[in-house]
N, C-alpha and C positions, 0 to 999 in steps of 0.2 A: 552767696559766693563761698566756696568751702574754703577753708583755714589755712589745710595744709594739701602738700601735691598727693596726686594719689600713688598708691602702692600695685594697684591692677593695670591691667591693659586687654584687651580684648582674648587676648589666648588664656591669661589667666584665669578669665572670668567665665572661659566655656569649662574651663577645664574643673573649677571649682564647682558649678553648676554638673557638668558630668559626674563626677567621683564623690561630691559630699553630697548632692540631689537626685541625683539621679535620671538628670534631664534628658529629652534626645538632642534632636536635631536644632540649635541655636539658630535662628532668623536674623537676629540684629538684635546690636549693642549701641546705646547712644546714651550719652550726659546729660543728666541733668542738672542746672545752674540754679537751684537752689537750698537754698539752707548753709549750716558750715559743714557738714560734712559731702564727702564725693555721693553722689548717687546716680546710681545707674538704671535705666531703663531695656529690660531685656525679652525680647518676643523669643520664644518658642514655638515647639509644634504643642505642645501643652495647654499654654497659655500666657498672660504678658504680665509680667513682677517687674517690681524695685528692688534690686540688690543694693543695701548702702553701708559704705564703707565709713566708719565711725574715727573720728580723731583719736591721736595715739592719748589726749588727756584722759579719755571715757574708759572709766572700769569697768569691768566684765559684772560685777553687783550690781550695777545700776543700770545694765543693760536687762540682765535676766528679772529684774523687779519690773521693767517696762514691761517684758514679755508676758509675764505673771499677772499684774492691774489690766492688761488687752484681753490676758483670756478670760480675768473675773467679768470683766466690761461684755464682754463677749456672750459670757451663758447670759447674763440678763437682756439681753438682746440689743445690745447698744450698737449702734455701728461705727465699730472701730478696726484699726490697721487687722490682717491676716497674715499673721508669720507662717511661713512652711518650716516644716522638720526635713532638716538632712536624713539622709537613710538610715541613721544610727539612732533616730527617736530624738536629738538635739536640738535646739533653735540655733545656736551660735555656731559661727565656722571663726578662724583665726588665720589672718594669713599676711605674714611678713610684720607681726606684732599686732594689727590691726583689727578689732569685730567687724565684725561682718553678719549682716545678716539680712533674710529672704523674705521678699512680703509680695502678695498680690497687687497688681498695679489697681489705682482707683481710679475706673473713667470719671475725672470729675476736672474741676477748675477752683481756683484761689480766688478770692478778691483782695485788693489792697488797702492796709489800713485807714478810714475813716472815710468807707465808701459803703459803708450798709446803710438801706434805705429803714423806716420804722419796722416791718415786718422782718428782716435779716436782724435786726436788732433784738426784738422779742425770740425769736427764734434761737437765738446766741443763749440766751437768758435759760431757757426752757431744757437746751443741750446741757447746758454747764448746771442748774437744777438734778437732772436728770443722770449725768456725772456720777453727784457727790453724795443724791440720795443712793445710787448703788454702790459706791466704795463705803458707804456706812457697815458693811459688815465683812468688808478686807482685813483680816489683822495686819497685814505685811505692810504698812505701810508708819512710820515715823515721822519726826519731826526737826529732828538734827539739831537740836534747841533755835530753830527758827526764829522762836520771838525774840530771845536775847539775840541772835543776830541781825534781825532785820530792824525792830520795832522796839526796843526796849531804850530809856536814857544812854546805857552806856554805848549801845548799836551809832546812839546817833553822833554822841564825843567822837569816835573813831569817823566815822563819815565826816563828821566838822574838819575835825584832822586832815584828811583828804584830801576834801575840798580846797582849803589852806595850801596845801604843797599845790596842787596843778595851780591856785590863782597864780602863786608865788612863781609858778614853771613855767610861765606862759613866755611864750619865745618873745624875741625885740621882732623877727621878721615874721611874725605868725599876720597872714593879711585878714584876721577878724580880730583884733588884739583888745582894741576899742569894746567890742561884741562880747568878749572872754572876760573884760575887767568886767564890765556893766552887769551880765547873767554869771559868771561866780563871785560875784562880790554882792551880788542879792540873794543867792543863797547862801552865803556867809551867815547873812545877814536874818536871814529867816530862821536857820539853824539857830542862834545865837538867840535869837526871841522862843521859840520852841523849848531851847534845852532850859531857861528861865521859868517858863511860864506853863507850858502844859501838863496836865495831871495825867503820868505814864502809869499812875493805879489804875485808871479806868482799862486801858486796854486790858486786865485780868480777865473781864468778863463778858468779852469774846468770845463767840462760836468759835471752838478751832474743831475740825472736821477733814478728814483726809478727801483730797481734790487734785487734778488736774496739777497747778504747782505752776504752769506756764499758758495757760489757757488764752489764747487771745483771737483773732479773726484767720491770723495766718496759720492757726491750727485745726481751721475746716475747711474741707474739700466738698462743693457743693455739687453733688450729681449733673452731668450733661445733660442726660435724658429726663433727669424729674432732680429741680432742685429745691426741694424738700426733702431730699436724702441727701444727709450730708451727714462727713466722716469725720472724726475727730482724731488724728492724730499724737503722733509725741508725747508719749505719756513718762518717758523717762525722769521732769522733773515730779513727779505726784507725790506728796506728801500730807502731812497733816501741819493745816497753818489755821489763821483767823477764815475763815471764808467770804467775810466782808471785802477783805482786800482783793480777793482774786475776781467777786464780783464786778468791785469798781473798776479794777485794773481794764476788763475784760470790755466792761461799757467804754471807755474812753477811747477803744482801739476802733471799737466796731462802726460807733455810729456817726454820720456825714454830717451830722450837725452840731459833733465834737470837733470836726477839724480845727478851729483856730483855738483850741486849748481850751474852750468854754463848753458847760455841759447845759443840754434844752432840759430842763427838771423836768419837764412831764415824761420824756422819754428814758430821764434815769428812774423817773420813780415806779413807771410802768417795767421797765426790766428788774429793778429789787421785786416788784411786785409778782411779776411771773417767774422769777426765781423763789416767792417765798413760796408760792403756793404746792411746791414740792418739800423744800426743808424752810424748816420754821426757823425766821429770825430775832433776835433779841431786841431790847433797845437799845442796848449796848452798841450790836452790830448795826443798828441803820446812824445813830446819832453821832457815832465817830468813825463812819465810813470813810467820810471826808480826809481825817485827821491819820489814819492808819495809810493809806495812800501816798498822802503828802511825806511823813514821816522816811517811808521810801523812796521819794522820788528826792526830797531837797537835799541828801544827803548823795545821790548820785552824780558824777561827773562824765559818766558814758557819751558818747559822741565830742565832746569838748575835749577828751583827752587823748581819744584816738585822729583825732583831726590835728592835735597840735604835734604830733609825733609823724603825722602824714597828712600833706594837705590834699592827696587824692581823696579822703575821707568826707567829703560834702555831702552826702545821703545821711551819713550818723551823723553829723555836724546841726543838720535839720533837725533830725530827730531828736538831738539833745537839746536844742530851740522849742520846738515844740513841749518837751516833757519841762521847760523851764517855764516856760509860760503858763504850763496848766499849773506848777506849784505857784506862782503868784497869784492865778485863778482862785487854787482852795486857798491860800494864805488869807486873802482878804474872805472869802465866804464859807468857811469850811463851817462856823453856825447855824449860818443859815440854811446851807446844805444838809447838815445834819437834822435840822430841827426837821424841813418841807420832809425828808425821807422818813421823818419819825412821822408827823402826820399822816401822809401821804399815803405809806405803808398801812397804818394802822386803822385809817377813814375806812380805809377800803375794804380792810378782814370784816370791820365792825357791820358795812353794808350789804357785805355778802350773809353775815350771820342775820341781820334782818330780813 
């Protein structure tokens, strides 16, 4: 659902397509309801695009870096989004403060998270491999000190913090209030055991590798006609981070037999594994995949904070249930997870070399 109202309407959006496209004859304009920004659906005599209209937070730098990692993606033959240039040789148009910009429509479909079957699973694995082994030779891309934001001790004090205010915030008429003390007063609680006892030296030697940045299932569009061709999307967050975590990340969304917060280890180990056989991972990255994961998620209070400021908010309310339950998940197994992925992983290279 996009963010804020939009800035176009139907005349604006021929008229912008006319004069910065160079389009002809406009067929039909219609909305599309998803993501946070507006997006537009528009046939021509040409052909059928997404025009999408970007929130007024999104900078014009992180819009053109998107465009830039799609075209690297592009000459290696990946298949990702299609921007059109306006007449002027541009990708960006601006209008009423707002980016804007032109992509070919993809006959394809979504699926919803924690609905892939084991082959949509592997297949995730192989995309997202196949990603990061081609951004291996993007210079453009950074890391905005990531680690000490996301994953370092002091990342997680500030998130501890956070956390602390929304339990403290929790309304007397919030109607899950009971639900609110119980799941943030356990990740209090986990954070507080973490920020004691975990050795945050280890995370130094981590694969960091530029990727993706937000990679998850709702960023593949699977072909109508052959769904084996599938598109990856969104590249606007791509940076260079751990790639352990965007793996995990990545696994937890996809597969149907993650749904209740618990992961099937043959099917995690089988996606690290067809994810290594493209870029090689460390022991580092399989043994604190767990831990690098968790580390982001307990310190998050997403959906429990927007629901207590608006109780129409029950879809992220779920989702911050869900993402609360799988930190309990790794809180108790995040060894043993590590250790099967260090086996696991590594039984396997060792069988194939025999």
């Amino acid at each position: 659902m996009a963010l804020e109202k939009s800035s176009l309407d139907k005349v604006s959006i021929k008229d912008i397509l006319k004069h910065q496209y160079g389009m002809g004859k406009i067929i039909s304009v219609s909305s599309i309801n998803e993501g946070s920004s507006n997006i537009y659906k528009i046939e021509t005599m040409e052909g059928t695009y997404i025009l999408k209209e970007y929130n007024s937070n999104r900078n014009l730098e992180s819009i053109e870096k998107e465009i830039s990692v799609v075209q690297h993606l592009k000459n290696k033959k990946l298949s990702v989004p299609n921007f059109i240039q306006r007449v002027d040789g541009g990708y960006i148009s601006i209008f009423k403060g707002k980016i804007i910009t032109l992509q070919d429509f993809i006959d394809g479909y979504t699926i919803e998270n924690n609905t892939g079957d084991k082959k949509r699973v592997i297949q995730s694995a192989r995309l997202l491999g196949s990603i990061v082994e081609a951004l291996k030779d993007y210079k453009g891309l950074g890391d905005n000190g990531r680690m000490e934001k996301m994953f370092s001790k002091s990342a997680l004090q500030r998130a501890t913090s956070a956390i602390k205010n929304e339990y403290e915030g929790i309304r007397g008429d919030n109607r899950h209030r009971e639900l609110f003390i119980k799941d943030l007063g356990d990740k209090l609680k986990m954070c507080n055991f973490l920020l004691e006892n975990f050795n945050f030296d280890a995370l130094n030697h981590l694969t960091i590798l530029g990727t993706h940045g937000d990679y998850s299932v709702r960023q593949l569009i699977y072909g109508n006609s052959n769904e084996e061709d599938v598109t990856v999307i969104d590249f606007e967050t791509a940076r260079r981070m751990p790639i352990t975590w965007e793996i995990m990340r990545s696994y937890s969304y996809i597969d149907e037999k993650a749904k209740n917060s618990k992961f099937d280890m043959n099917n995690l180990i089988d996606y690290y594994r067809e994810f290594n056989k493209q870029v090689e991972l460390n022991e580092y990255d399989l043994k604190y995949a767990p831990y690098i994961y968790l580390l982001q998620l307990v310190g998050s209070a997403f959906g429990y904070r927007e629901y207590n400021k608006d109780e129409t908010q029950e879809d992220l309310l779920r989702f911050g249930q869900f993402r609360t339950n799988l930190c309990r998940y790794l809180f108790v197994n995040a060894n043993n997870i590590g250790e099967q992925l260090l086996s696991g992983v590594r039984n396997k290279e060792q069988e194939m070399e025999r």
